[in-house]
C-alpha positions in Angstrom: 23.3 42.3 120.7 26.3 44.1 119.1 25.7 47.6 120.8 26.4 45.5 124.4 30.2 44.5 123.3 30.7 47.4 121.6 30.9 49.7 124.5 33.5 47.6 126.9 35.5 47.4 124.0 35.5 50.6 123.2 36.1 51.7 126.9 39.4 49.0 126.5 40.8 50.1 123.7 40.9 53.7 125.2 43.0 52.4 128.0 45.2 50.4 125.8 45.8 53.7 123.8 46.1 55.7 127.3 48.8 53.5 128.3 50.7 53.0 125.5 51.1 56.8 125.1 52.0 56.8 128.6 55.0 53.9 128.4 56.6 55.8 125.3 56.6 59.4 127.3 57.8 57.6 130.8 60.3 55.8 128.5 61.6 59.3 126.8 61.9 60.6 130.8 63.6 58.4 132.5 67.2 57.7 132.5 68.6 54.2 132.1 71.8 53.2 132.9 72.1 51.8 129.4 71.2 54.0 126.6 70.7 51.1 124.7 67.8 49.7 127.1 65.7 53.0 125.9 65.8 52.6 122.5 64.8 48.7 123.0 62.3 49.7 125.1 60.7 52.1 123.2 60.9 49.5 120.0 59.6 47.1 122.0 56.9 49.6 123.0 56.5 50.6 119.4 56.0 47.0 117.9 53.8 45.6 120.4 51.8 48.2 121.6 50.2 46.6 124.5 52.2 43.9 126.0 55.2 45.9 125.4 54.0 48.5 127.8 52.8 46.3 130.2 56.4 44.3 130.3 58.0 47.9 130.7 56.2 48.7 133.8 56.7 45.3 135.2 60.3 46.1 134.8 60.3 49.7 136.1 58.9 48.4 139.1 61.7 45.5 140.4 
């Protein structure tokens, strides 16, 4: 019974990892008009890994 979890959650926290590598090196490339809103962002990023990334892409977009 464990081996049948253990794979989707492996498989998720690959992609958590995948994109929270790939906030902090978007974050270090683009250029905000504050230079303040990068270094929140990337703390943001930093502390909470996975809903911090996810907020920074929602944000990027609009």
């Amino acid at each position: 019974m464990m081996l049948t979890w253990s794979i989707p959650i492996l498989i998720l926290g690959f992609l958590s990892i995948i994109l929270w590598f790939w906030a902090i090196i978007d974050i270090n490339r683009s250029n905000f008009k504050e230079p303040k809103h990068k270094g929140l962002f990337l703390f943001m990023v930093l502390i909470t890994p996975i809903i911090g990334s996810i907020i920074y892409f929602q944000m990027k977009k609009g």
